[in-house]
C-alpha positions in Angstrom: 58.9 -39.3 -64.0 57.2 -41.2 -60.7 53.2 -41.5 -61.1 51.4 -39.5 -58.6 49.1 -41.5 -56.2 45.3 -39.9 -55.9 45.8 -36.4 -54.7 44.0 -36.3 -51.1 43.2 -32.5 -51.7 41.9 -30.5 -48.2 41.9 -33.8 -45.9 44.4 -35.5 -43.8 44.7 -33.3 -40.2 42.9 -30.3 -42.0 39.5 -31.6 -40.6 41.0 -31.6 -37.3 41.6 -28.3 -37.3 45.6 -28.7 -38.5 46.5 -28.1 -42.5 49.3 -30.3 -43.3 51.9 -28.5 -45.2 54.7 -29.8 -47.4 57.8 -27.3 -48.2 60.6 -28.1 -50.6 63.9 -26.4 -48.7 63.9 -25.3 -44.9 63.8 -21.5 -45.6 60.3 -22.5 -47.1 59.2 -24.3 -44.0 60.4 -22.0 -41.5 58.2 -19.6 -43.4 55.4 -21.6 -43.3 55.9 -22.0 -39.6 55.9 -18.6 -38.7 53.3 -17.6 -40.6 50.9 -20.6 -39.9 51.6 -21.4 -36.1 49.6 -24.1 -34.5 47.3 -23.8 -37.0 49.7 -25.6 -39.5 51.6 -29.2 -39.7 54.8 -28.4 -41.5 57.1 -30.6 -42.9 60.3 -30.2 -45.0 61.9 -32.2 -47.3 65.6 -31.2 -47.3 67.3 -31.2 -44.5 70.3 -29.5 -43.2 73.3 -30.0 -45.4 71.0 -31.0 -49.0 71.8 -29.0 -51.7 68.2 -28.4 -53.4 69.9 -27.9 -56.9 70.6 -31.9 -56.9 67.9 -33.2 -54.8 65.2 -35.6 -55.9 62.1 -36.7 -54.9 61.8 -39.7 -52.5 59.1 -42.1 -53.0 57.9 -41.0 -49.5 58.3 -37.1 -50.6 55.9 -37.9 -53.7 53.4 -39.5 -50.7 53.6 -37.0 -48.6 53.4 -33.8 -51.0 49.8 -35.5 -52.7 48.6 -36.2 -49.7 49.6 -32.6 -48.1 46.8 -29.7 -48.0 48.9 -27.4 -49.2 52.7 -27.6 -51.0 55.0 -24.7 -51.1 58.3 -25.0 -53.3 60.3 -22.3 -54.4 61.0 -22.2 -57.9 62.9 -19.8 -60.4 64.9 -23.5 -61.0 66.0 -23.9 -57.7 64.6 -27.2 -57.6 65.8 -28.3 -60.8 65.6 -31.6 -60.6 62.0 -31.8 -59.2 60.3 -28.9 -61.2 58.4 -31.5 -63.6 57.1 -33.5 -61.1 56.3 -30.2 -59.2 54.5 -28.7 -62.4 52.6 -32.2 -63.1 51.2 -32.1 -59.4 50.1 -28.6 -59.7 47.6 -29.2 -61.8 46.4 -31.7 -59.3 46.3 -29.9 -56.1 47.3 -27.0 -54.3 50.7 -25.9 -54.6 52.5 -22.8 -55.0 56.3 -21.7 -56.3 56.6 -19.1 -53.3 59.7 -17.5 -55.3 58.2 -17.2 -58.7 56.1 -14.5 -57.8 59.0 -11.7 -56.8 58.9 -8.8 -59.1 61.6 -9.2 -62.4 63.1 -6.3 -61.9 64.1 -7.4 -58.3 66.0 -10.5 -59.8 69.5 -11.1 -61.3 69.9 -13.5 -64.1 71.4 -17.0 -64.4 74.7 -17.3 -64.9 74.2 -20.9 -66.9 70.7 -20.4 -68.2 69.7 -17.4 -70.3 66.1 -17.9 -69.7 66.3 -18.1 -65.6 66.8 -16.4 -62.8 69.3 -16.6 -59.9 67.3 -18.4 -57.0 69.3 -17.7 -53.9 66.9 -14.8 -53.0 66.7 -16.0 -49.2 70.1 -14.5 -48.6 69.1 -11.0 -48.7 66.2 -10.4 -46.0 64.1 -7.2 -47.9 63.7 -10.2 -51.1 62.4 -12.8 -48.3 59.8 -10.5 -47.2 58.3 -11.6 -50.5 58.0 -15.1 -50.1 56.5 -14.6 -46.6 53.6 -12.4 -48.1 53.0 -15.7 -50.5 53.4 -18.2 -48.1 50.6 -16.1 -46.1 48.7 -16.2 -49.0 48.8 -19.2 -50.0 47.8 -20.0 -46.8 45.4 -18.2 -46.7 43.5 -19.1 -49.9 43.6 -22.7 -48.5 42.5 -22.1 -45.1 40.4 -18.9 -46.1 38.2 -18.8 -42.4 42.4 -18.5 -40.9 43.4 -15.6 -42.9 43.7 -13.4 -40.1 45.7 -15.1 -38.0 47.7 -15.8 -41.1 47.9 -12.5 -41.5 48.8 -11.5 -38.0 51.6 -14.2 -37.9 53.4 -12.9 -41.2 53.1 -9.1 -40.1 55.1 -10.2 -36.8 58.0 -11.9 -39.1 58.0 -9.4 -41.3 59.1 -6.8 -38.4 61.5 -9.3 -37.1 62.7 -9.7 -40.8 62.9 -6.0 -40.7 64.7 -5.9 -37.7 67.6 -8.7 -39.2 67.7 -6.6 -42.2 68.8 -3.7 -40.2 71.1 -5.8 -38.1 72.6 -7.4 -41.3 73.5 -4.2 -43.4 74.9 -2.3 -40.4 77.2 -4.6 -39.0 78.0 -5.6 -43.2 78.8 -1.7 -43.2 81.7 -1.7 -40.8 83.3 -4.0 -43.0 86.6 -2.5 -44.5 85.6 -1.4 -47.8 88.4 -2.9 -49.3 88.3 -6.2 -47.7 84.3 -6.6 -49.0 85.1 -9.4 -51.1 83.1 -12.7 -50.7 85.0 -16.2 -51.7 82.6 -19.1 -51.7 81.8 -22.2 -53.3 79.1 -21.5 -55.5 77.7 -18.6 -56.7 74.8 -18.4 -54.0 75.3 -15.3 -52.8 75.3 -12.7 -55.4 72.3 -10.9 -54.2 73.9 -10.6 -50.6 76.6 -8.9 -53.0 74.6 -6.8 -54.5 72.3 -6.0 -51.4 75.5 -5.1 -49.3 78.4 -4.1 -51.5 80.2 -6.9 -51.7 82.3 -8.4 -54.3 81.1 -11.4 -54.6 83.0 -14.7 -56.2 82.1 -18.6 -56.2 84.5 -21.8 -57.4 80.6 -23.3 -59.1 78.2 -21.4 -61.0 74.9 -20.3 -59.1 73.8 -24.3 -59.6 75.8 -27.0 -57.6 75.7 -29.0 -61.0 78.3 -26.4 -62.6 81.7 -28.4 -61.5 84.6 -25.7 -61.2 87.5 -26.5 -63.5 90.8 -26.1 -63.1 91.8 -22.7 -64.8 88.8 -21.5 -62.2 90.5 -22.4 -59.4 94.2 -21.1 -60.7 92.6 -17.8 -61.7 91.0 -17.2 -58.0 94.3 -17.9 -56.6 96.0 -15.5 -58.3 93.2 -12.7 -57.4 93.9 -14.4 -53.8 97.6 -13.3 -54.1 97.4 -10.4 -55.6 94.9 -8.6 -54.2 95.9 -10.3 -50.6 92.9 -11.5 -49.5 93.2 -13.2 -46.4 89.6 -15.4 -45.8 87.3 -17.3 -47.8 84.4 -19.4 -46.6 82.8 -22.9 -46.8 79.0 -23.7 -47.1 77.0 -26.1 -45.2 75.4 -28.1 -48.4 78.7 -27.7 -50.7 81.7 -30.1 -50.7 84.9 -28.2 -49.5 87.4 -29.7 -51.9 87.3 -26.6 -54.1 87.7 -24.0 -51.0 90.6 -26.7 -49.9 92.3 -26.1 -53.5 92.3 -22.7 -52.8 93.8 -22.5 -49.9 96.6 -24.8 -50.8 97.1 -22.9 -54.4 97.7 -19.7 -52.2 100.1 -21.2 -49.8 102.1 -22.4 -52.9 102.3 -18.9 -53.6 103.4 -17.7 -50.3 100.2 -16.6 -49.2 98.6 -17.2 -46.4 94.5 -17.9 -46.6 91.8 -19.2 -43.5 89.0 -20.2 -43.7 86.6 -17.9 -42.6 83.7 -19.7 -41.2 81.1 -22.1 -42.7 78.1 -20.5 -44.3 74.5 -21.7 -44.5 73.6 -21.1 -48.3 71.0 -23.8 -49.7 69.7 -25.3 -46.2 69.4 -24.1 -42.9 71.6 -25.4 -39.3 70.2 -28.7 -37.3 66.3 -28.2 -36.3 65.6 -26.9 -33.0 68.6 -24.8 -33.0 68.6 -21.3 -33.6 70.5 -21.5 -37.1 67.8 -23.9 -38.0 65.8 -21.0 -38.4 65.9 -18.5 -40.6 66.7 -15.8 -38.7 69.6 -17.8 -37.3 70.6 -18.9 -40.3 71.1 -14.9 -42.1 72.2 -13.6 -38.1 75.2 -16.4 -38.3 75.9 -15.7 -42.3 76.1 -12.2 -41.5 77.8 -11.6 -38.4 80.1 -14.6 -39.5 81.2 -12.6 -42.9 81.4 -9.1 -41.3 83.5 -11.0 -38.3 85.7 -12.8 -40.3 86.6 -10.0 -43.1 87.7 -6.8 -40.0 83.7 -5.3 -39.7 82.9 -4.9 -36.1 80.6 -7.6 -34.1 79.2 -8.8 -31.5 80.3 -12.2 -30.7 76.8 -14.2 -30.5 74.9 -12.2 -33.1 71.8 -10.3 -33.3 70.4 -11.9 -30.5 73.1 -13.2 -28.5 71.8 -16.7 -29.3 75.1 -17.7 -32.2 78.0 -19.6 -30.5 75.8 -21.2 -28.4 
């Protein structure tokens, strides 16, 4: 494991008036931006299109997360290939596993690990509300004389999460019931399943590391056929090949299969756009799921800003 330089706990741009914040994944940042403001220097280590199950520290990430004021990561295994370093620099400063926190009874178990949880709890926005509350507080408990503007902040994302959560399960609703059946490439979004009604199936397990094998693949193009499913969707952070194999199993078959749109599962669009946010990121899953499987839409989303 990397050796830690000095911890720089409560300096850098804190003195200034700015608390520098390190997040693991972009759902975490966005968090931390919305709750924090101006207030709060955020940066993220994964960018669009990393797959958090895989990543690894950089020898600039381990710099920048002991020097930060405060570092937020998500936990429940997500970052599986960082936890120990994560762990080991928690006892050294202030950091905080934003997801670890959510209630057990709200969580759905691991499909390769019988002692875990599945992570992908930013997919459903009534689960997110959680991690906002403990960014805010973890915020809060390092920047204690801020903690009502902290507090102010998160109470005006919560209503806008409110608000996508609305916007998300009605337009999910439309959807044929039949037709509510959700081919990905990992197992990210079972909690969307559960959350919305779907029938949910990935190629991988919920980790990226879980390589789909061949009788996986054969077996969801029969239930393809069969069942005559026409769409099935790619993600932003996963390789295609799999949803590819798919599509070309089914045509062997004499059925037809499209792609249905690309999903954002473990990272978020480009920065600055508006599916670099979260809210962008759920509005274009959503709308782009109900769109593509017969559920009635508008064309740019919740707030007219997708397909821009």
């Amino acid at each position: 494991m990397a050796t830690l330089p000095l911890a720089l706990s409560a300096k850098g741009l804190a003195a200034q008036g700015v608390t520098t914040v390190v997040a693991t994944t972009g759902m975490i940042a966005d968090a931390a931006r919305q709750v924090g403001g101006d207030l709060v220097e955020v940066r993220g280590l994964m960018g669009p299109g990393v797959d958090p199950h895989s990543y690894r520290q950089t020898r600039s990430d381990i710099v920048a997360m002991a020097r930060a004021d405060v570092v937020l990561w998500h936990g429940l295994y997500l970052e599986a290939q960082m936890e120990e370093f994560l762990q080991d620099l928690g006892e050294r400063g202030t950091t905080t596993a934003v997801a670890e926190g959510l209630p057990r009874d709200l969580l759905l178990a691991h499909d390769d690990y019988d002692d875990k949880f599945d992570p992908h709890v930013w997919m459903v926005p009534d689960l997110w509300t959680h991690v906002v509350e403990n960014v805010r507080d973890a915020l809060s408990a390092a920047r204690p004389d801020s903690a009502e503007v902290f507090a102010a902040n998160a109470a005006a994302h919560l209503a806008e999460l409110d608000e996508l959560a609305t916007y998300a399960a009605g337009i999910l609703a439309s959807v044929p019931e039949e037709s509510r059946v959700l081919v990905t490439a990992h197992d990210a979004f079972n909690y969307f399943g559960q959350a919305y009604g779907f029938e949910v199936m990935g190629i991988q397990g919920i980790s990226t590391e879980s390589e789909a094998g061949l009788r996986r693949i054969a077996d969801l193009v029969d239930i393809l056929v069969d069942r005559r499913i026409g769409a099935v969707f790619v993600e932003s952070s996963v390789s295609d090949r799999n949803i590819r194999a798919l599509i070309e199993g089914a045509a062997a078959k004499g059925h037809e299969v499209v792609i249905g749109g690309e999903l954002f599962s473990d990272a978020m669009g480009e920065p600055g756009t508006y599916v670099g946010t979260y809210v962008g990121m759920i509005d274009h899953n959503a709308t782009t799921i109900a769109g593509a499987l017969g559920g009635d839409v508008p064309r740019d989303g919740m707030k007219g800003l997708l397909n821009g």
